[in-house]
DSSP file (Angstrom, degrees, kcal/mol; ACC not computed):
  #  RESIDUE AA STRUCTURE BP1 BP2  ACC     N-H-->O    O-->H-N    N-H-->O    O-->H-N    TCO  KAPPA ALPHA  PHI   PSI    X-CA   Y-CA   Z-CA
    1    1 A X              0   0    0      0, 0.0    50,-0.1     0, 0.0     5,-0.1   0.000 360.0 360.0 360.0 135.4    0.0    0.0    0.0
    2    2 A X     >  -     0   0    0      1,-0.1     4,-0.7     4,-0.0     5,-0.1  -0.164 360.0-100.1 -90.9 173.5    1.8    3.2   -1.0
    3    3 A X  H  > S+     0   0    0      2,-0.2     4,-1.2     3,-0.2     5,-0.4   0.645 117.1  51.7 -78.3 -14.3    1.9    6.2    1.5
    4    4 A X  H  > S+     0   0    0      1,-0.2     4,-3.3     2,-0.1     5,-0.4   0.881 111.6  50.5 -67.0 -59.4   -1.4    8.5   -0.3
    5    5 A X  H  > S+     0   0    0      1,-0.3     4,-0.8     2,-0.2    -1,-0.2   0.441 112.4  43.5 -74.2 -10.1   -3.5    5.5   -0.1
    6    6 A X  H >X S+     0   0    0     -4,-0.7     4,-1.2     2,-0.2     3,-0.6   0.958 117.0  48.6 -73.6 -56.6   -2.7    4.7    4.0
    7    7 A X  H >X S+     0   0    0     -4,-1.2     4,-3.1     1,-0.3     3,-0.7   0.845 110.4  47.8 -60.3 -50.7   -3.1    7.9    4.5
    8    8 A X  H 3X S+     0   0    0     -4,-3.3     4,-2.1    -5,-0.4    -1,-0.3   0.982 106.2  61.2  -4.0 -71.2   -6.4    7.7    2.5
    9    9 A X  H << S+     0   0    0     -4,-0.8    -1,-0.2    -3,-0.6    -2,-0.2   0.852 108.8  38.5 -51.9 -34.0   -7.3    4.8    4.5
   10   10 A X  H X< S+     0   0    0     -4,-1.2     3,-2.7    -3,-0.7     4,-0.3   0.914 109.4  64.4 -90.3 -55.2   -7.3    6.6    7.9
   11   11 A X  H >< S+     0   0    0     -4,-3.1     3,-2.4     1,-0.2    -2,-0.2   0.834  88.5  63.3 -30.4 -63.2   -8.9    9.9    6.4
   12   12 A X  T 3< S+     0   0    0     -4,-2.1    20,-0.3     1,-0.4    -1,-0.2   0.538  89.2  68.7 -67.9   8.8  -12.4    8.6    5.3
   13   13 A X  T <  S+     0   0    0     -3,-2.7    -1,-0.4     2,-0.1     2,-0.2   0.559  90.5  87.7 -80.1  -1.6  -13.0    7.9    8.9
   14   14 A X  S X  S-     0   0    0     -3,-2.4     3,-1.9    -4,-0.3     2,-0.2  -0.595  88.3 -86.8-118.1 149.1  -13.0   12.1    9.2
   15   15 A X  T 3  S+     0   0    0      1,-0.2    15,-0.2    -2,-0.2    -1,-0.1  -0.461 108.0   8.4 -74.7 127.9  -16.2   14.1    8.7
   16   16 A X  T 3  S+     0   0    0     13,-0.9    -1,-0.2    -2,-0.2    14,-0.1   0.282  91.6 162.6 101.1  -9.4  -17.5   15.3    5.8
   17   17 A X    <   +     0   0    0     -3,-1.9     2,-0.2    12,-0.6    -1,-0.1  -0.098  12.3 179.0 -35.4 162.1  -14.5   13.0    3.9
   18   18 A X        -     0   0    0     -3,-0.1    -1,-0.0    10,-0.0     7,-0.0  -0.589  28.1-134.1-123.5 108.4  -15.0   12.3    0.2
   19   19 A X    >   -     0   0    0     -2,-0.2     3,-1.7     1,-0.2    10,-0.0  -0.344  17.6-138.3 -75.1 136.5  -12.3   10.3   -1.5
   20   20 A X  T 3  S+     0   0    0      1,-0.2    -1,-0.2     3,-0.0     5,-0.0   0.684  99.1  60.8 -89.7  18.0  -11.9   12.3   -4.5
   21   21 A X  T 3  S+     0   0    0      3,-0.0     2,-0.5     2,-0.0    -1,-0.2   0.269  79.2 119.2-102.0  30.0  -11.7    9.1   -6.6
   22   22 A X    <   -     0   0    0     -3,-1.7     0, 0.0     1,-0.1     0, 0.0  -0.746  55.3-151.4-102.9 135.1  -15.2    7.8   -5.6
   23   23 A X  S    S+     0   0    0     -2,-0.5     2,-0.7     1,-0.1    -1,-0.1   0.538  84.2  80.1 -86.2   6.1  -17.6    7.3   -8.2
   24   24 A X        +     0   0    0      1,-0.1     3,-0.2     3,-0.0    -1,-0.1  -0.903  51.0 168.0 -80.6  82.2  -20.2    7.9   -6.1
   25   25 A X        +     0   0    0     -2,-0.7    -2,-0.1     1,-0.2    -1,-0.1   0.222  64.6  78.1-107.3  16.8  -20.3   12.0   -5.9
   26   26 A X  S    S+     0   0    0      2,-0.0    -1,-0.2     0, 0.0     2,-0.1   0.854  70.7 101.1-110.5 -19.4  -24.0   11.9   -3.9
   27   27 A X        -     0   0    0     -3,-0.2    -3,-0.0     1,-0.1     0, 0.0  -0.357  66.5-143.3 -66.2 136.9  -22.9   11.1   -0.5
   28   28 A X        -     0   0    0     -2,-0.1    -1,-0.1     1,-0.1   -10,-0.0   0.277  36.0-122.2 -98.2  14.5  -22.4   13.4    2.3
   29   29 A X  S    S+     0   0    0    -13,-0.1   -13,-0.9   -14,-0.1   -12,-0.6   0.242  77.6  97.8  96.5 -11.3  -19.3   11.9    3.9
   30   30 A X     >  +     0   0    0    -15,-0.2     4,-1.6     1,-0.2     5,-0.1   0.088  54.7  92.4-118.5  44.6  -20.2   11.0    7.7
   31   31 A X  H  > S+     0   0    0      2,-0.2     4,-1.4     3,-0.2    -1,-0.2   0.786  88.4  40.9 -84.7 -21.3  -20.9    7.7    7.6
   32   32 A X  H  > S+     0   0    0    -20,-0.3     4,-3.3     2,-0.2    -1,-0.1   0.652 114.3  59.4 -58.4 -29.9  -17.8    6.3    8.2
   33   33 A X  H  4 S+     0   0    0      2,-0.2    -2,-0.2   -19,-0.1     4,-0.1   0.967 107.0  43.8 -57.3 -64.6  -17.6    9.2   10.8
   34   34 A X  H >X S+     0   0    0     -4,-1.6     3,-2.3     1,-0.2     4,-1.1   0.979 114.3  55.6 -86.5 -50.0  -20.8    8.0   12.8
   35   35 A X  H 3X S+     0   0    0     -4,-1.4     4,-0.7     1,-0.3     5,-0.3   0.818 112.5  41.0  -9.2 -65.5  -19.3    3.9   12.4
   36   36 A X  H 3< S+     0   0    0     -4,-3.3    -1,-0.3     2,-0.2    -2,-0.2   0.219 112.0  52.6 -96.0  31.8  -16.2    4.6   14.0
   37   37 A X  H <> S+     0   0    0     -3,-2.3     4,-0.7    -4,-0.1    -2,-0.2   0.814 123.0  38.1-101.7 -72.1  -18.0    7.0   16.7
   38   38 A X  H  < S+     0   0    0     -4,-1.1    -2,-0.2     1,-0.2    -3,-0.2   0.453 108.5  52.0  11.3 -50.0  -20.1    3.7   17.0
   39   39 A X  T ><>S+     0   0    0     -4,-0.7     3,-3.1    -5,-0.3     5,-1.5   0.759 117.0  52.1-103.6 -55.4  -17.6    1.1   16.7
   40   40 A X  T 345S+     0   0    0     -5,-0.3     3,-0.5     1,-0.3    -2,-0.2   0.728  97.3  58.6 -36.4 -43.1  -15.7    3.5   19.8
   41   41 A X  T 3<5S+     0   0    0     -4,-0.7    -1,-0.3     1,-0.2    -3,-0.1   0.111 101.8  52.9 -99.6  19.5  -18.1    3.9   22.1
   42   42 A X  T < 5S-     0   0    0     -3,-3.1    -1,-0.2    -5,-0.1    -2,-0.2   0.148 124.5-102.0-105.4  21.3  -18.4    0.2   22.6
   43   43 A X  T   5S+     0   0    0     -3,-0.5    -3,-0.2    -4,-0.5    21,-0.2   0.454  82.1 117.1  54.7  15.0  -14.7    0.3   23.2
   44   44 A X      < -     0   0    0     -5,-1.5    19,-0.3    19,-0.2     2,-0.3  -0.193  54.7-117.9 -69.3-175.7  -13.6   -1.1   19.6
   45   45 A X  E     -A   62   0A   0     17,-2.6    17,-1.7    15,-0.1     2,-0.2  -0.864   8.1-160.0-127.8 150.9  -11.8   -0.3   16.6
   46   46 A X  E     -A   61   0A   0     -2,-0.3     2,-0.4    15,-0.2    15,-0.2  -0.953  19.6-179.8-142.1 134.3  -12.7    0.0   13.5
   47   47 A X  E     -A   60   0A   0     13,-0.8    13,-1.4    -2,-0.2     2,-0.5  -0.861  11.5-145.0-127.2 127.4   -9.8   -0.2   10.4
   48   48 A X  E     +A   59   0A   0     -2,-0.4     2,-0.4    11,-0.2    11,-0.2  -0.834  15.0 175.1-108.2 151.5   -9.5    0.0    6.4
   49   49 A X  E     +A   58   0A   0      9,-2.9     9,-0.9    -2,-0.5     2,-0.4  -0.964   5.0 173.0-139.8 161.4   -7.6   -1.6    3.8
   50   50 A X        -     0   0    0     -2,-0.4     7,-0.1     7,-0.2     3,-0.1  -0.783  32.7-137.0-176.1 129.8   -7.2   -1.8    0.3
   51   51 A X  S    S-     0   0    0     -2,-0.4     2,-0.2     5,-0.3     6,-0.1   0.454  74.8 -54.9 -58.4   1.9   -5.1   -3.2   -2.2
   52   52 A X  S >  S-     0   0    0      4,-0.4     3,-0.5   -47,-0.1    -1,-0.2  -0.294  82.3 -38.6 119.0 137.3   -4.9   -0.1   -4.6
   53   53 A X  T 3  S+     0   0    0      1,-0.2    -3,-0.0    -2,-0.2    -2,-0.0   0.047 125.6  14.1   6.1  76.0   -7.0    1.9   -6.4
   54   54 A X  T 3  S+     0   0    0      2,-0.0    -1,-0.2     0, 0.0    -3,-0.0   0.798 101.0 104.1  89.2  34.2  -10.4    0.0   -8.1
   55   55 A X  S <  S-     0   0    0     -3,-0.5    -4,-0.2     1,-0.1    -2,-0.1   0.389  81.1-124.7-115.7 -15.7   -9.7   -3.1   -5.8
   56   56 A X        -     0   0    0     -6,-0.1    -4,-0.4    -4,-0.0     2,-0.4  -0.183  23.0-100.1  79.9-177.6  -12.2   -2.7   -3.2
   57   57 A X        -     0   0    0     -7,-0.1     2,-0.2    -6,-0.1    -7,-0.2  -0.992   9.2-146.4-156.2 145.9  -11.7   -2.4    0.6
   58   58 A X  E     -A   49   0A   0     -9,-0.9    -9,-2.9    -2,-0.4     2,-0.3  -0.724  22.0-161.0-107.7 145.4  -12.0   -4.8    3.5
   59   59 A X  E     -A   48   0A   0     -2,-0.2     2,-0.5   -11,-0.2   -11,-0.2  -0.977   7.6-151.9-141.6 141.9  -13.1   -2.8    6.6
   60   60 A X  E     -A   47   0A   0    -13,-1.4     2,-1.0    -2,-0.3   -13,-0.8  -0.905  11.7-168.7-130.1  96.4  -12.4   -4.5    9.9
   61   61 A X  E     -A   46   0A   0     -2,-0.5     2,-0.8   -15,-0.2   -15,-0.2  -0.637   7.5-177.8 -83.0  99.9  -14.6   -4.0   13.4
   62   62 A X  E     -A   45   0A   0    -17,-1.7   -17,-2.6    -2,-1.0     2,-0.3  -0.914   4.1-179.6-100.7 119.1  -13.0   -5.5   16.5
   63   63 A X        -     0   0    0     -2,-0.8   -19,-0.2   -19,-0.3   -20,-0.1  -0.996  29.7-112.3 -74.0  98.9  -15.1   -5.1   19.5
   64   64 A X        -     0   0    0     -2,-0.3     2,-0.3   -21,-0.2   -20,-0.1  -0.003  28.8-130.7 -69.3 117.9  -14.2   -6.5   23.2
   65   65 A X        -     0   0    0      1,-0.0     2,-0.5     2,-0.0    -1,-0.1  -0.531  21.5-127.2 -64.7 139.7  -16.4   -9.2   24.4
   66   66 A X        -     0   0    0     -2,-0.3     2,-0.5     1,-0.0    -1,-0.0  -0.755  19.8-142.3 -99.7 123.6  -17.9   -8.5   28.2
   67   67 A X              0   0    0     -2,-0.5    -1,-0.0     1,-0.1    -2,-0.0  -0.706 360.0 360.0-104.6 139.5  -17.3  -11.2   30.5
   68   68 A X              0   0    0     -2,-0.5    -1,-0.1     0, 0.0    -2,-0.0   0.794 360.0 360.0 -65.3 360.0  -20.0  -12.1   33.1
């Protein structure tokens, strides 16, 4: 993964983000926002990846299991 596209990869968590290679121009950019708000306040993480450019992306939630 080259350095734009990590950096990328942690940017679209940020509000209001729009990758400007998305072919998708109608979206307003905080859904990833409200996920890892989400994914946070249950004490998880939430992570992206991609192999390059028109490859897709794997997005990865880990969440702590609560023990009785």
């Amino acid at each position: 993964m080259t350095a734009s596209i990590l950096e990328e990869a942690e940017a679209i968590f940020g509000r209001f983000y729009r990758a400007t290679s998305a072919s998708d121009s109608t979206g307003s950019g905080i859904g990833l926002t409200i996920a890892r708000a989400l994914v946070r306040a249950h004490g998880g993480t939430i992570t992206a990846h991609s192999p390059g450019l028109g490859k897709g992306a794997t997005f990865t939630i880990t969440i702590p299991s609560v023990s009785e």
